[in-house]
C-alpha positions as CSV (number, residue, x, y, z in Angstrom):
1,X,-30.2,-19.9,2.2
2,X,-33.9,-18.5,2.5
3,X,-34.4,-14.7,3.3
4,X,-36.2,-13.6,5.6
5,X,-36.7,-16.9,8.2
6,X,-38.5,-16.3,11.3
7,X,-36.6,-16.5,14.1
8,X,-35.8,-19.5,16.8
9,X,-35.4,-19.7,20.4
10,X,-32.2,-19.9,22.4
11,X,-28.9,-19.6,20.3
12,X,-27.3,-16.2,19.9
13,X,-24.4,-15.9,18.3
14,X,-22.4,-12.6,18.6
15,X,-19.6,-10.8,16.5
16,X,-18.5,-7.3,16.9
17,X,-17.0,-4.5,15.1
18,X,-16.3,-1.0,14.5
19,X,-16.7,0.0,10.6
20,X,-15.9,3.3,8.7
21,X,-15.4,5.0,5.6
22,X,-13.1,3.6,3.1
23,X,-13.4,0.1,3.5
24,X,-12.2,-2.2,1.3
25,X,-12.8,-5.7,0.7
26,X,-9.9,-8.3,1.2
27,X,-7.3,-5.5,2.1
28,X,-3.7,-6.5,3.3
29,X,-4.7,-5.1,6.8
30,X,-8.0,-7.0,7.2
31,X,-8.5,-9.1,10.1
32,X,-10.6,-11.5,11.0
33,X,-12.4,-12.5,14.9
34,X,-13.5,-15.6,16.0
35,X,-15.7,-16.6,18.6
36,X,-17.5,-19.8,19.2
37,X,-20.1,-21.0,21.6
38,X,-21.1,-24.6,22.1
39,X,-22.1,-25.4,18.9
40,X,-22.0,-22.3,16.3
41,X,-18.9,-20.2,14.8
42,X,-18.7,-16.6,13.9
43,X,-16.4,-15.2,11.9
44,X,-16.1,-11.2,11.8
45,X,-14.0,-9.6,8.9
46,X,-13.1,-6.0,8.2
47,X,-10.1,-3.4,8.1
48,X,-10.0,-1.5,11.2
49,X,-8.1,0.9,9.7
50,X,-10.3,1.6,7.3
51,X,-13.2,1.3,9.5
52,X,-11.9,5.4,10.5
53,X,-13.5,8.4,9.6
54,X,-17.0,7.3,8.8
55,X,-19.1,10.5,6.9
56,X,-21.9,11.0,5.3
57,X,-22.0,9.5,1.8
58,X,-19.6,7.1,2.9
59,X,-19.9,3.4,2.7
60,X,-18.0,0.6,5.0
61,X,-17.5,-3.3,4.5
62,X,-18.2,-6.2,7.1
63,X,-18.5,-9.7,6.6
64,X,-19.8,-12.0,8.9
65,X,-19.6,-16.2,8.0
66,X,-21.8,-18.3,10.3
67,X,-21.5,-22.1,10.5
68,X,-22.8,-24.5,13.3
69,X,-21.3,-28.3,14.6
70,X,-25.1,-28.7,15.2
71,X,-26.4,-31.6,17.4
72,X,-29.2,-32.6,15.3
73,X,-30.6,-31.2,12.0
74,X,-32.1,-27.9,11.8
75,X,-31.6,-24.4,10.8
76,X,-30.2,-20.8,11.8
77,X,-32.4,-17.8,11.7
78,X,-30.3,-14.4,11.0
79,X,-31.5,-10.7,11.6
80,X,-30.2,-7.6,11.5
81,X,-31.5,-5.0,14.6
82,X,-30.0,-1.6,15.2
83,X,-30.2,1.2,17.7
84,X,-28.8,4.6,18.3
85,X,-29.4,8.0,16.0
86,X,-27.4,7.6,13.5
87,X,-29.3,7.1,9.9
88,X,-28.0,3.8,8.2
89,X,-28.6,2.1,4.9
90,X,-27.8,-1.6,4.6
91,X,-27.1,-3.9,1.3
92,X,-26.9,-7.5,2.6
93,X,-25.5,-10.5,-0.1
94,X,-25.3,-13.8,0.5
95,X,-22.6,-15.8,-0.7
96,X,-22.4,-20.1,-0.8
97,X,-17.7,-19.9,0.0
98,X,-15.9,-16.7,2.0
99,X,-15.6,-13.8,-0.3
100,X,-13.0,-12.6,-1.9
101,X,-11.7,-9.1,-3.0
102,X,-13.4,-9.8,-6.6
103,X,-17.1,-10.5,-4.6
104,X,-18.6,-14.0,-4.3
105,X,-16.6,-16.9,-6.4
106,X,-19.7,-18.6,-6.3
107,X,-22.3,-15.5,-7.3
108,X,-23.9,-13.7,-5.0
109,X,-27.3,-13.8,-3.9
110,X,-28.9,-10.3,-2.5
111,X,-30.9,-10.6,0.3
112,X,-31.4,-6.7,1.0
113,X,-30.8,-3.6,-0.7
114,X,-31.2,-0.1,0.3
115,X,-32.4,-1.3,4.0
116,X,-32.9,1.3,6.4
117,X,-31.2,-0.1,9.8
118,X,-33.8,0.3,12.4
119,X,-33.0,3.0,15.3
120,X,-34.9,1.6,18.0
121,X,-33.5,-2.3,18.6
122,X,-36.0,-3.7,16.1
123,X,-34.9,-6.9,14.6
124,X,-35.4,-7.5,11.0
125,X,-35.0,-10.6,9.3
126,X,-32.5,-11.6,6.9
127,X,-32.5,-15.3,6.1
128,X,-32.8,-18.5,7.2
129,X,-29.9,-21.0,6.6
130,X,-29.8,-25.2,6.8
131,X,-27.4,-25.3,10.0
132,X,-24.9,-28.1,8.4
133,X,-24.1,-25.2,5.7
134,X,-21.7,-21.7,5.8
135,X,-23.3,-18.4,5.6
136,X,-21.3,-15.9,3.8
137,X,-22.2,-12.5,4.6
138,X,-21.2,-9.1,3.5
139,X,-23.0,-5.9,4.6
140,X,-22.4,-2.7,2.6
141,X,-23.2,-0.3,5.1
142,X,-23.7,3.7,4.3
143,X,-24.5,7.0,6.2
144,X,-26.5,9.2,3.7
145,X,-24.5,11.7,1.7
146,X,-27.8,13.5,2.9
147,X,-27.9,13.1,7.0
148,X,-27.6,15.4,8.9
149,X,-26.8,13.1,12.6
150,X,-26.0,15.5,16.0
151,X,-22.9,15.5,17.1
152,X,-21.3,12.3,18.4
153,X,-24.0,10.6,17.5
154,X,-23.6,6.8,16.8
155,X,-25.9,3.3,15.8
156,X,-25.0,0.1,16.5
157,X,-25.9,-2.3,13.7
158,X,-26.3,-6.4,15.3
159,X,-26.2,-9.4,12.7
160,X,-27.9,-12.0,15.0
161,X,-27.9,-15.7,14.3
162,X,-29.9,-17.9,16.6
163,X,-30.3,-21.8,17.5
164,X,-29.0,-24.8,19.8
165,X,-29.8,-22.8,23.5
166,X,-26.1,-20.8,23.4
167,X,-24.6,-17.4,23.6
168,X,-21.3,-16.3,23.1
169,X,-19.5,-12.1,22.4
170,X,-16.8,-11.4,20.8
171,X,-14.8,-8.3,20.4
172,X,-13.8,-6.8,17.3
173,X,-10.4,-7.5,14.7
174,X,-8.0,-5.3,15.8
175,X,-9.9,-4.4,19.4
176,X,-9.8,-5.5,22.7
177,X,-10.6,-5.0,26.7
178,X,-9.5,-1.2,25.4
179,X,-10.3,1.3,22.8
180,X,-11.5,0.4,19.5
181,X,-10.1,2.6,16.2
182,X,-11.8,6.1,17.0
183,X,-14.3,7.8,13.8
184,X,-15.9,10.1,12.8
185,X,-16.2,14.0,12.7
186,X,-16.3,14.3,16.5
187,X,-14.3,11.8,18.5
188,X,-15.5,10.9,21.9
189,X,-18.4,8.6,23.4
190,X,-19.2,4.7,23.6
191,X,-20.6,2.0,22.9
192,X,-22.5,-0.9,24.1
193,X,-20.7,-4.8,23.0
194,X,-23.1,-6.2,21.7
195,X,-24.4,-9.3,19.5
196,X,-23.0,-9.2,16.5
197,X,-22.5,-5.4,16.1
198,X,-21.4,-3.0,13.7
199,X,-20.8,0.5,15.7
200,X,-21.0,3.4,13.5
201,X,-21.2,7.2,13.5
202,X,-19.6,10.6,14.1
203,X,-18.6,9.6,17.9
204,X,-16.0,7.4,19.3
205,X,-16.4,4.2,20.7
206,X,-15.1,1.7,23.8
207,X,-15.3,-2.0,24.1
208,X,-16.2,-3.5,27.3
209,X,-15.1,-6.7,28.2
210,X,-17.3,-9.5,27.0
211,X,-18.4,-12.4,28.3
212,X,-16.2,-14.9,27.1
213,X,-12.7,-14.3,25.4
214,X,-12.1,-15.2,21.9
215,X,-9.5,-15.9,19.2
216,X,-8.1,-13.2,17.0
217,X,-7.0,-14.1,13.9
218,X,-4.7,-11.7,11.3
């Protein structure tokens, strides 16, 4: 894995999820979303239970594992981009086999600490990987014991891998074509499904259908 790779044309691979305070890492209510395109595979992991009642000073758990059947020998670029009004700190790690609930059996590598998630759609770059390897990922992400958002307001955090000319969405563990687990101080609102997302705030949120169905796992 190399941090910060620039990005390639055409593959965009897609994971979504709504995260919240008290997370935990490799809970007995995690589940895990997968959704493949043509060539790469996404794995989403949290606890939507836990993903409820995100505040500020509180801190919520995703993982994301990307691995391609690639055609030919290249690599996969991964960014992070954001957007809403939410204020969001982000501590990416790396890990070479899935995590578990005692971190990275093979030691962790940190790619970012203390990031502040972009508000306006920017895209920043995390790492570039070979394509014939797994990425582990695991995002610590955290509202500032300090912010003061306005009501209902949200930010949706989007891991996205691209490569190979596909695109594929997915919906989050535990979601559907319905409501996602509701947060926050003030329940109400949406959300966009989008590439790879993390939705967080003080608001609600709703999936919308996605392009393509995918497999749920538990």
């Amino acid at each position: 894995m190399t941090p910060r790779g620039a990005a390639l044309p055409a593959m965009l691979a897609a994971a979504v999820l709504c995260v919240f305070a008290g997370a935990t890492p490799a809970s007995a209510a995690e589940r895990s979303h997968v959704v493949e395109g043509q060539h790469l595979r996404l794995v989403s992991t949290a606890d939507p239970e836990a993903m409820r009642g995100m505040l500020p000073g509180s801190v919520a758990i995703w993982d994301v594992s990307i691995s391609a059947d690639a055609p030919e020998p290249g690599v996969i670029d991964i960014a992070l981009g954001g957007s809403g009004e939410l204020p969001l700190e982000v501590d990416v790690r790396g890990c070479a086999e899935a995590w578990t609930a005692d971190g990275c059996p093979a030691g962790a590598m940190s790619i970012e600490r203390g990031l502040t998630a972009s508000l306006d759609g920017t895209r920043t770059p995390l790492l570039e990987t070979p394509a014939d390897a797994t990425t582990h990922l695991r995002l610590e992400v955290a509202v500032p014991s300090d912010a003061t958002p306005p009501e209902d307001a949200t930010t949706v955090l989007r891991v996205h891998a691209e490569g190979y000319g596909d695109q594929v969405e997915a919906s989050p563990p535990g979601g559907g074509e319905g409501e996602l687990p509701r947060t926050g101080m003030q329940l109400g609102g949406s959300a966009l499904l989008a590439a790879g997302a993390v939705i967080v705030g003080v608001a609600g949120a709703r999936l919308f259908a996605g392009r393509r169905s995918a497999m749920e796992t538990s």
